[in-house]
C-alpha positions in Angstrom: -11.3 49.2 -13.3 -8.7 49.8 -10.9 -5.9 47.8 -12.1 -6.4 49.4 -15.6 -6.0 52.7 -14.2 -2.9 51.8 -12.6 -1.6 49.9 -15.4 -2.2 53.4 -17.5 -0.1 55.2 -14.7 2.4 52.2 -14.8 3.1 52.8 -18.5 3.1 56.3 -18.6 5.4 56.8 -15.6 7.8 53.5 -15.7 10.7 55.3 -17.2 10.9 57.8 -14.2 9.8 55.8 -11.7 10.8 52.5 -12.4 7.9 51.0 -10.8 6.9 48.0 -12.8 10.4 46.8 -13.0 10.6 47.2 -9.5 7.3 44.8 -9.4 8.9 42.3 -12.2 12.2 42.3 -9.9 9.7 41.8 -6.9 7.5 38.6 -8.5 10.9 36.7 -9.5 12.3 37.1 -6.3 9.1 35.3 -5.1 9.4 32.9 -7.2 12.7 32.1 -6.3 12.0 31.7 -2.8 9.1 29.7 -3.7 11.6 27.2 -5.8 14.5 27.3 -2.9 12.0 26.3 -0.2 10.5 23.3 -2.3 6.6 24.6 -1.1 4.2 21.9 -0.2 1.9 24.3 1.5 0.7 27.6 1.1 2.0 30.0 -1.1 2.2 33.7 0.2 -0.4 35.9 -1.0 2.1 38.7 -1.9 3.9 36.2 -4.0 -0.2 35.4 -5.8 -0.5 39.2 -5.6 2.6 40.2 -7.6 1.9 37.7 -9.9 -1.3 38.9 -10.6 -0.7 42.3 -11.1 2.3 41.2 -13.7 0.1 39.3 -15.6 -2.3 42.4 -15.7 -0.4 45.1 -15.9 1.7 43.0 -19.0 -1.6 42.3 -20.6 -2.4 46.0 -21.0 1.4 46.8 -22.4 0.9 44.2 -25.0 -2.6 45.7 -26.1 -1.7 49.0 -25.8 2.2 50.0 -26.5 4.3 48.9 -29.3 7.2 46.2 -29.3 9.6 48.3 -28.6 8.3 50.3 -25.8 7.5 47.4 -24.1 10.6 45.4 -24.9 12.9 48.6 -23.3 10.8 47.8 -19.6 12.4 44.2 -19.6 15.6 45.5 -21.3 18.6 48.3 -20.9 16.3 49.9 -17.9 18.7 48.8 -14.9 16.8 50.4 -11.3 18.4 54.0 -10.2 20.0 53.8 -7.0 16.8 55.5 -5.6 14.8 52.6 -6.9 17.2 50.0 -5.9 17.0 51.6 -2.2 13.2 51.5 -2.2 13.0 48.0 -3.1 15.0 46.8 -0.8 11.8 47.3 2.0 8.9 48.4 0.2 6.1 48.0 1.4 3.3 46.1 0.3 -0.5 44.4 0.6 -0.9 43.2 4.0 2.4 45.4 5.5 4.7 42.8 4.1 8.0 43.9 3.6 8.6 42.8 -0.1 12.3 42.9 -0.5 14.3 42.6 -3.8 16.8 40.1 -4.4 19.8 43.0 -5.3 21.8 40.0 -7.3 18.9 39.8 -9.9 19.8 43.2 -10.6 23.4 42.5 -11.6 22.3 39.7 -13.6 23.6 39.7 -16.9 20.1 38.3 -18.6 17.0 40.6 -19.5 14.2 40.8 -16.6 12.2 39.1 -19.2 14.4 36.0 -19.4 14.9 35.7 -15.7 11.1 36.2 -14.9 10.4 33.2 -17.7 13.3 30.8 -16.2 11.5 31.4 -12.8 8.0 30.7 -14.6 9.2 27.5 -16.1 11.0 26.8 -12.5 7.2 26.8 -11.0 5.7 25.1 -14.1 8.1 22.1 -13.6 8.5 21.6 -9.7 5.7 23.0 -8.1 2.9 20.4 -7.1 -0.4 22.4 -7.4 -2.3 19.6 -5.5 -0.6 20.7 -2.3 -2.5 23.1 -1.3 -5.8 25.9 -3.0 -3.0 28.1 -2.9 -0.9 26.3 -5.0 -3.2 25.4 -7.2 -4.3 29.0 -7.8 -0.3 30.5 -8.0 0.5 27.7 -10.7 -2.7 28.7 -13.1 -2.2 31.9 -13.0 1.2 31.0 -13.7 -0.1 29.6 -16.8 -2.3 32.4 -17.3 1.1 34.7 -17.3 2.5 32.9 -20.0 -0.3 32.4 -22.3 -0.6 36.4 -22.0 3.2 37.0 -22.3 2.8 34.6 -25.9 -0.3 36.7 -26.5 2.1 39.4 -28.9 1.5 37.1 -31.3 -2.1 37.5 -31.4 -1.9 41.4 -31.9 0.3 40.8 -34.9 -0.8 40.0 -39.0 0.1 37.1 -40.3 2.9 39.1 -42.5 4.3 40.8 -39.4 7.7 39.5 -38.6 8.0 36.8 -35.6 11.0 39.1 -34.2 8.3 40.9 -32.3 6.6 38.7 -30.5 9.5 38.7 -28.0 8.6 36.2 -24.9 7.7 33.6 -27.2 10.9 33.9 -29.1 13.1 34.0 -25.5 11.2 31.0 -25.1 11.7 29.3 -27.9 15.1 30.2 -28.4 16.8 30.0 -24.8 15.0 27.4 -23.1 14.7 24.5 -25.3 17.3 22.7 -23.2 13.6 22.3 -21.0 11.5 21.4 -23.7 11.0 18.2 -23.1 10.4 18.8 -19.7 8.3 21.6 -20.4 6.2 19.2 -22.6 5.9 16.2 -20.4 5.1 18.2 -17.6 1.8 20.4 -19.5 0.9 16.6 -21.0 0.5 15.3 -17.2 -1.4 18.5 -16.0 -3.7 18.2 -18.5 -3.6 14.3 -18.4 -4.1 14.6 -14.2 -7.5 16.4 -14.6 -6.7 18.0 -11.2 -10.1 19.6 -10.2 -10.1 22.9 -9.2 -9.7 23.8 -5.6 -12.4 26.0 -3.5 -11.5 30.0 -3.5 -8.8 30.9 -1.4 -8.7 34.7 0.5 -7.0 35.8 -2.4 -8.7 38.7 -2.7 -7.3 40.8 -5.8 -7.4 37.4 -8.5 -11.0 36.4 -6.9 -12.9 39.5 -7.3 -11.5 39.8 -10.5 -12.3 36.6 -11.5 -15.7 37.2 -10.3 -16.1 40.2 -11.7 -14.7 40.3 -15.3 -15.2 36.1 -16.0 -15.2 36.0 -20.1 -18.7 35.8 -21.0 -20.6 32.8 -21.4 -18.2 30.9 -19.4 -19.6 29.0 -16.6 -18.4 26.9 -13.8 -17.9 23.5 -15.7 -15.9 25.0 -17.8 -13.8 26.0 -15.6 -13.7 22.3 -13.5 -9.8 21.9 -14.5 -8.6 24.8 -15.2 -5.0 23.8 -15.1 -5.5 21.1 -17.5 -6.9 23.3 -19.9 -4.7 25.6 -19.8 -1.8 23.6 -19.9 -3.1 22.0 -23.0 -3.9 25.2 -24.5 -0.4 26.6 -24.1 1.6 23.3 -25.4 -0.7 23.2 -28.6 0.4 26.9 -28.7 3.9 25.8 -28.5 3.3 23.0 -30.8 1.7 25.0 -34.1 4.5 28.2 -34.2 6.0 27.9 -37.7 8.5 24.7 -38.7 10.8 26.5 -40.9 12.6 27.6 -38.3 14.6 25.1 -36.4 14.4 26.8 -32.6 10.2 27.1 -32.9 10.2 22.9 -33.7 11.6 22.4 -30.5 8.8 21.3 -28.4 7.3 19.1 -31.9 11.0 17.4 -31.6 10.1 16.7 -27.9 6.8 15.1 -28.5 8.7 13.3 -31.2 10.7 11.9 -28.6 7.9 10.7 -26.0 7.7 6.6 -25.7 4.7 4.7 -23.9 6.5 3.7 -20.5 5.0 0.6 -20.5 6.1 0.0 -23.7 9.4 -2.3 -24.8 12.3 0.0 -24.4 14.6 -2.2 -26.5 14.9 -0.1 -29.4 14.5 3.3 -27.3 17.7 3.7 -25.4 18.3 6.5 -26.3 19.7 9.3 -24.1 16.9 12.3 -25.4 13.8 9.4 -25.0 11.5 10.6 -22.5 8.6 8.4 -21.5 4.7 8.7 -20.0 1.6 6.9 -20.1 0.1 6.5 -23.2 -2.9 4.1 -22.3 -3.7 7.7 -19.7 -3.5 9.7 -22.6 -5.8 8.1 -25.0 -7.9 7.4 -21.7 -8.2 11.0 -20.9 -8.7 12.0 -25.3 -11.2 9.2 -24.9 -13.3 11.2 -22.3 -13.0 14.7 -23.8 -12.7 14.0 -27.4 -15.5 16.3 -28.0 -13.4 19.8 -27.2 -11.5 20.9 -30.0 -8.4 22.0 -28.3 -8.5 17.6 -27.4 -8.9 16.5 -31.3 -6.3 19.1 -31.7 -3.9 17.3 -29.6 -4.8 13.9 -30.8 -4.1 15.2 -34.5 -0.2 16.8 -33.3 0.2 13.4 -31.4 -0.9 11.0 -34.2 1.4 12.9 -36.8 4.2 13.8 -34.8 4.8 10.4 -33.1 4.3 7.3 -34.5 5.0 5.2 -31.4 1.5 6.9 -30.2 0.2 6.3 -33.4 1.0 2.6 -33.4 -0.3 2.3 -29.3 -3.7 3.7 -30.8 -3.9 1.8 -33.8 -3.4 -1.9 -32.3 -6.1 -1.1 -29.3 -8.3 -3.7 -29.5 -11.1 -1.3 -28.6 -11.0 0.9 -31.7 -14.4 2.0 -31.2 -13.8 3.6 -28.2 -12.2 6.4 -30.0 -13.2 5.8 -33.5 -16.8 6.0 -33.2 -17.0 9.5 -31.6 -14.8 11.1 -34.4 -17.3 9.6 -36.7 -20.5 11.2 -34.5 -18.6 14.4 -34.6 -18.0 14.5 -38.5 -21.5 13.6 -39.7 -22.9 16.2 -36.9 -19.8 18.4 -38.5 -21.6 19.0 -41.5 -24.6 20.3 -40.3 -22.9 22.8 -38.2 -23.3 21.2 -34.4 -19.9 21.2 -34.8 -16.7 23.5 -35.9 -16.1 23.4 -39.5 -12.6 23.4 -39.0 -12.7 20.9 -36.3 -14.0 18.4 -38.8 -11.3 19.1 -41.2 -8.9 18.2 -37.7 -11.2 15.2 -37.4 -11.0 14.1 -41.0 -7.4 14.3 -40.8 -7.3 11.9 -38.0 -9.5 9.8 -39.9 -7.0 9.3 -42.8 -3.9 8.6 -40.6 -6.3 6.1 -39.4 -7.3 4.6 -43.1 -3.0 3.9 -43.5 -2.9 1.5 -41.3 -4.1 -1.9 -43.2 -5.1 -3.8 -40.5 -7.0 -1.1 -38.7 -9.0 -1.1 -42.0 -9.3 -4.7 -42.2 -10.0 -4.9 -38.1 -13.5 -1.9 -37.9 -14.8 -4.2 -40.9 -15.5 -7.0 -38.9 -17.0 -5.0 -35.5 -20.4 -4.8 -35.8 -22.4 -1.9 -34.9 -25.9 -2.0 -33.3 -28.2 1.3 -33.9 -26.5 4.5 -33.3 -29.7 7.2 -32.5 -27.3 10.0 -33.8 -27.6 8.6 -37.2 -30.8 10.1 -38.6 -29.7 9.4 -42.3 -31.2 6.1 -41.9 -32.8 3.6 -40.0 -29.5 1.1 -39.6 -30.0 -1.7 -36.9 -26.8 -3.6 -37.7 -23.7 -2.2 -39.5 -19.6 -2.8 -39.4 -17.8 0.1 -37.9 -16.2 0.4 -41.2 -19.4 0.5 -43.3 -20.6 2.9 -40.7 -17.1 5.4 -41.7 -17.9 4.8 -45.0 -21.5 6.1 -45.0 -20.6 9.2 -43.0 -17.5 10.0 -45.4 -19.7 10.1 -48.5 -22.4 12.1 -46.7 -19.6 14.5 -45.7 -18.1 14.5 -49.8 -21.9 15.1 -50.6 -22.5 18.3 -48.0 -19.4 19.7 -49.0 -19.8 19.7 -52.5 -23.4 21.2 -51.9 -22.1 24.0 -50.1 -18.3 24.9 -49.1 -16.7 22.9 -51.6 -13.6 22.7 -50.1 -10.8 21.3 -52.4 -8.8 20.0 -49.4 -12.2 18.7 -47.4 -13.2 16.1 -50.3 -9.6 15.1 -51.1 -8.8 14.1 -47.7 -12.4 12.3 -47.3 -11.9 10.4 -51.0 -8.1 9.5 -49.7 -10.1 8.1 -46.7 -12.3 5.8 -48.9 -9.2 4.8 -51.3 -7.1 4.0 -48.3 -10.2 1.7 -46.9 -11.1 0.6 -50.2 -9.3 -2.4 -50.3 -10.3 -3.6 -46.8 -14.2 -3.4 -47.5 -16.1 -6.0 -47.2 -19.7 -6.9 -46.4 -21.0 -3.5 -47.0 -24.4 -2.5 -46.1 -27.1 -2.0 -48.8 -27.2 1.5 -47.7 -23.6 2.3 -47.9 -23.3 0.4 -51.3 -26.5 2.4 -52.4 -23.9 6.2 -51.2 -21.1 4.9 -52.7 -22.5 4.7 -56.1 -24.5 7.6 -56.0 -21.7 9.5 -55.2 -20.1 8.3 -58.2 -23.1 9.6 -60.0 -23.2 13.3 -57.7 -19.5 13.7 -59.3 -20.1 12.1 -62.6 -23.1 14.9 -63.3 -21.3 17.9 -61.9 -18.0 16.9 -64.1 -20.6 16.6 -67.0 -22.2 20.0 -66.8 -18.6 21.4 -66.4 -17.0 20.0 -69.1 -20.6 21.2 -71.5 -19.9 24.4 -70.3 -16.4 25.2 -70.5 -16.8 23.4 -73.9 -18.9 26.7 -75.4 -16.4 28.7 -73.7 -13.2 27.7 -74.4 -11.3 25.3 -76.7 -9.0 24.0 -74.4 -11.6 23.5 -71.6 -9.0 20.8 -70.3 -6.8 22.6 -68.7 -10.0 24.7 -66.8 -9.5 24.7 -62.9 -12.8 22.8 -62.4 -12.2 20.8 -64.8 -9.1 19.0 -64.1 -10.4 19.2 -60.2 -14.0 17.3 -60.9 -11.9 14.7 -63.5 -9.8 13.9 -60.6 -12.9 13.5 -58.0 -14.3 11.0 -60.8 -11.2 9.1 -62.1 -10.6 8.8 -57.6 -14.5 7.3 -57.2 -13.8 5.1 -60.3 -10.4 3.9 -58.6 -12.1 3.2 -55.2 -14.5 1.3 -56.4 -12.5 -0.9 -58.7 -10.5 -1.6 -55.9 -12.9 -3.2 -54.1 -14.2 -5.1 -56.9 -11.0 -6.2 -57.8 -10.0 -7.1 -54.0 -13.3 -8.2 -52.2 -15.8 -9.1 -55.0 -17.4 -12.3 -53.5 -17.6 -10.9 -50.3 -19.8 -7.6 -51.7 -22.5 -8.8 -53.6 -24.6 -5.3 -52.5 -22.2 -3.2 -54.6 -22.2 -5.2 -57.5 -26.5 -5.1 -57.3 -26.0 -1.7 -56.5 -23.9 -1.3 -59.6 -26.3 -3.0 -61.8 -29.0 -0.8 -61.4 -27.1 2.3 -62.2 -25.2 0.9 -65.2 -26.2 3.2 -67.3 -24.4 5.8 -65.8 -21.1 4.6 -67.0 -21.8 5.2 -70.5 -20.7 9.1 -70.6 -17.4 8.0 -69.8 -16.6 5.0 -71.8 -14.9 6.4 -74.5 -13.3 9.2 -72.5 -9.2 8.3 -72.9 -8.8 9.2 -69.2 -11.6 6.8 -67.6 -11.9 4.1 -70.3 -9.5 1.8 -68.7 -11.3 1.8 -65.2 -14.9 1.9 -66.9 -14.0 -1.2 -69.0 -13.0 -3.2 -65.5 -16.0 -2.1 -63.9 -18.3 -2.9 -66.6 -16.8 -6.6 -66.7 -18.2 -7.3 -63.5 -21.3 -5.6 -64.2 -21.5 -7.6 -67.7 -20.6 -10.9 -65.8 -23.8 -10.3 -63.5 -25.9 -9.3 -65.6 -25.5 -12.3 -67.9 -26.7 -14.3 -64.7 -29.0 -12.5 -63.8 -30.5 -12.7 -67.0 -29.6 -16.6 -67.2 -31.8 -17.1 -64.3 -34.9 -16.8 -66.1 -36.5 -14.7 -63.2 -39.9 -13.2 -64.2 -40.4 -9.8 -62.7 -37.3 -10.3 -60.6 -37.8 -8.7 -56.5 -34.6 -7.2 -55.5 -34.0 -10.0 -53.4 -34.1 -12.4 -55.8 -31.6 -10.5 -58.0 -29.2 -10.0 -55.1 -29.4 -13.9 -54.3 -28.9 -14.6 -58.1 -25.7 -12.1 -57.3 -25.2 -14.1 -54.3 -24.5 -17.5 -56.1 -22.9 -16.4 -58.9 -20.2 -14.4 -57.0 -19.0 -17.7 -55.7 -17.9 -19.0 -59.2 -16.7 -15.4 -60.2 -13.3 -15.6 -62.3 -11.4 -12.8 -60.7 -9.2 -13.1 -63.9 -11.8 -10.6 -65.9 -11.2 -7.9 -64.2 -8.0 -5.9 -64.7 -5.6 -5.4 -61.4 -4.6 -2.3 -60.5 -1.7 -1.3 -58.3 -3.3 -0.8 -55.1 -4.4 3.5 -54.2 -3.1 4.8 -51.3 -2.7 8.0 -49.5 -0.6 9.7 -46.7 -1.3 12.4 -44.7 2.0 15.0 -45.1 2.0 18.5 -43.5 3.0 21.5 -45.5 6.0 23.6 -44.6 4.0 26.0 -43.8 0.9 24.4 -41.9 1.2 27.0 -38.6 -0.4 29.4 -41.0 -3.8 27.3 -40.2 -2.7 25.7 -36.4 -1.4 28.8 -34.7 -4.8 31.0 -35.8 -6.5 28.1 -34.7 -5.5 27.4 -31.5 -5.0 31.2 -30.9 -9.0 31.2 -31.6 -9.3 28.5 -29.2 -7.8 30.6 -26.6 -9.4 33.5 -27.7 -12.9 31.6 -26.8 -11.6 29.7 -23.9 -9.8 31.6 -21.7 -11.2 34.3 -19.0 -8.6 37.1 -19.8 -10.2 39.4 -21.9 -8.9 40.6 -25.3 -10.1 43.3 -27.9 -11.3 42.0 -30.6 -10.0 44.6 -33.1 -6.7 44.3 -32.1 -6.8 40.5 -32.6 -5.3 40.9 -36.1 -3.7 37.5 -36.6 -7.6 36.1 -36.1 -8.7 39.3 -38.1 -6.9 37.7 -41.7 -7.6 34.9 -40.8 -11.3 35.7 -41.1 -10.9 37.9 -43.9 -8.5 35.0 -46.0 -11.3 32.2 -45.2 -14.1 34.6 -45.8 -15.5 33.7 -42.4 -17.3 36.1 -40.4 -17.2 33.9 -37.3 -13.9 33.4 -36.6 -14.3 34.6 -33.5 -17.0 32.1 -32.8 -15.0 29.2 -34.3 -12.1 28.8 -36.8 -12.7 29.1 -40.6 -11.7 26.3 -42.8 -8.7 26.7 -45.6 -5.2 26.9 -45.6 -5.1 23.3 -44.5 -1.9 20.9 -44.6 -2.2 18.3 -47.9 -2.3 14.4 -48.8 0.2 13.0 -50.7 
């Protein structure tokens, strides 16, 4: 191609004849006059065309010099007076005298960090629905930065961040516009702006014609700016907390109130404010692309004024019941593994609010055809959450048995636990099977780390599987102890497994919550048997249940304080979000980049044994519950 060629000749030849600086110099002077003039019509093509060939030109440095090489075009390389004379009126595509602004020579700051204060100048003021060629100069803006950021992606996770050096000017020069920045990537993407018809620029349209990242197509491309622009804040969003200039833009969505909210308690001078009810409109709509649940996850954990506008919706289904069609299709791979593990994650800052739990209980569900498990005609929203959670415990315990996977699905259950009410005969039927699933594993552990080792205890498995069961146990004392009467199918469901609880009734660590359960079960029973039934149906038991629930002494049964769990990231959780999203880019963007010099996605896939991470993200290293 002929830009590559050139780009080779660029690299080879810069320090003599200054050429690419002279380019750089060119594009911000362009972009400059761009901001000065306030455009609200066409944009030049020279100014498109510099742009271009920057973001090309800079995409084969990154993939093919080292830090430092690069680094020195943008640093201590000030233009000979030759070069300074040429620039003054060289010319360039269409005979257009492309002048250089001399005073951004003399300026004290690195090309580098004047050509990203003009980027961020166009990100912020200029309005891409003006004009096609608008629109097209403010992507490929976007496009610019994304590969400017993209040293990050030719780096191990090991590597020192003091390399990836636009990111780091970024971060660590402009955060005065962070909240700017933020707000302004939040409306592209929350505008939907489609994309305009091609323009006559010639150079970015035969290109994009011609080199279009494979398997792309034209829906996928229908807003490009939004994408991008969501793309590049959740790439802001995941670089590493511990240090305090890469938070900036997490502190800025921190910071973000609803502007139709009440702004009593929100005067304060750093509070910036948009739409929420067009943010969860647009996650609504597009909650099936993973960079989307991605951004509903940072905005749920980061800002709890989002969290609470979400939460007291009186729609919840609206965005609930997709995350739940998502996470039992999850599990059988029609959707990203990791993804799920995102979605799950939403799910349990969903299960801390109480009257969220207490609210999906009581909206009724008519059949969902997604639901294959079983034929289910009517069902709460909440039993419905319930039934997929177990099925996801179950798969993952069949196959990836992910410690973090289950925990975060049981803190799900625990958290809803309390709240459950009318359940299903088919969810009470999961939720005591899993008991048993977990009961039998932890049983054929402990039997054989018994003929291996005395002190079996402290085994791995062990101490994992006794948690898994003591957690089931907890969960479903809770909801004896909090909604008996108003679950008479998990108290039949309990009596005809029964005997399952005998393994464990002398076991120090479970007898306490065994004894509770089996008071209940023992209270029932007695009725049951009291009835006199001959060859009881199963209805007739569960209407003996039925009657007898109503006179049911809630003093038998043992209180316990209430379980609950919170979602908290680790310190270190950009070690799974910036792979991530860098894999999201990887997939989703036209600019092409070689695979094998991918490394950050390269141990990634070798860390979380995946061999598809360049298909989709692996699971593992994912943030905790406390």
């Amino acid at each position: 191609m002929a830009t590559t060629v050139m780009a080779i000749e660029f690299g080879a030849n810069n320090t003599q004849t200054q050429n690419f600086n002279t380019l750089v110099l060119q594009l911000i002077s362009q972009i400059n006059l761009i901001k000065a003039q306030d455009y609200k019509g066409d944009i030049p093509s020279h100014a498109y065309n510099a742009l271009f060939l920057t973001r090309i030109f800079l995409h084969h440095f990154i993939s093919h010099l080292s830090s430092s090489e690069m680094v020195s075009f943008f640093e201590g390389s000030d233009l000979s007076s030759e070069a300074q004379q040429e620039a003054r009126g060289i010319v360039s595509f269409k005979g257009c005298k492309l002048g250089v602004d001399m005073t951004l020579v003399s300026d004290p700051r690195s090309y580098a960090e004047q050509l990203i204060h003009g980027i961020i100048g166009i990100l912020l003021n200029l309005d891409a629905g003006s004009s096609p060629s608008a629109y097209e100069f403010y992507q490929e803006t976007l496009n610019l930065v994304i590969v400017m950021m993209s040293t990050q992606l030719q780096l191990t996770s090991s590597e020192s961040n003091d390399k990836n050096y636009f990111l780091n000017i970024v971060l660590q020069k402009f955060g005065h516009v962070a909240d700017q920045l933020t707000l302004r990537l939040l409306w592209n993407f929350t505008d939907q702006k489609p994309s305009p018809p091609l323009t006559g620029s010639i150079v970015y349209s035969a290109y994009s014609y011609l080199f279009a990242k494979a398997g792309s197509s034209p829906s996928s491309e229908a807003h490009p700016i939004a994408d991008r622009s969501i793309l590049l804040l959740l790439l802001l969003l995941s670089q590493a907390t511990s240090n305090p200039d890469f938070d900036i833009f997490k502190k800025s969505i921190h910071r973000i109130r609803d502007e139709r909210g009440s702004m009593a308690d929100d005067q304060k001078e750093d509070t910036i404010f948009t739409s929420f009810r067009k943010i969860f409109h647009v996650i609504c709509q597009q909650i099936h692309c993973e960079e989307v649940c991605l951004l509903l996850h940072m905005l749920l954990v980061e800002n709890t004024y989002f969290r609470t506008y979400v939460l007291s919706r009186t729609d919840p289904e609206t965005l609930y019941l997709p995350i739940l069609r998502m996470v039992y299709e999850g599990v059988e791979g029609k959707t990203n593994y990791s993804q799920v593990y995102v979605l799950l994650v939403i799910l349990l800052l969903f299960s801390e609010d109480e009257v969220f739990n207490e609210t999906i209980q009581k909206i009724n569900m008519t059949y969902q055809p997604w639901f294959t498990e079983r034929l289910l005609k009517s069902i709460s929203l909440g039993g419905l959450a319930v039934a997929i959670v177990i099925r996801t415990i179950q798969y993952n315990l069949a196959q990836h048995k992910d410690v973090y996977f289950h925990t975060n699905s049981l803190a799900i259950l625990a958290n809803m636990s309390n709240s459950l009410q009318d359940i299903h005969p088919y969810v009470s039927q999961r939720l005591v099977t899993l008991f048993d699933i977990v009961a039998r594993r932890y049983q054929k552990i402990v039997l054989k780390q018994q003929q291996r080792d005395e002190n079996f205890e402290k085994n791995a498995d062990v101490i994992i599987y006794g948690d898994m069961v003591t957690l089931v146990l907890e969960i479903i004392n809770s909801t004896l102890t909090h909604k008996l009467k108003a679950n008479p199918q998990l108290v039949y469901s309990l009596l005809h497994k029964q005997e399952m609880f005998a393994y464990f009734r002398n076991d120090i660590k479970f007898k306490e919550l065994i004894h509770n359960i089996e008071q209940a079960v023992g209270y029932f029973q007695q009725k049951v048997s009291e009835a006199n039934i001959k060859a009881p149906t199963p209805e007739e038991v569960a209407q003996v249940i039925q009657t007898a629930s109503r006179t049911w002494p809630p003093n038998l049964m043992k209180t316990f304080p209430d379980i609950k769990f919170q979602y908290e990231e680790e310190e270190q959780s950009n070690e799974f979000f910036c792979p991530y999203v860098w894999s999201l880019l990887y997939r989703n963007m036209f600019v092409y980049w070689d695979e094998e010099k991918a490394k950050i996605l390269q141990d990634y896939r070798a860390a979380m044994n995946d061999e598809n991470a360049f298909e989709g993200v692996p699971t593992g290293g994912q943030p905790g519950v406390s």
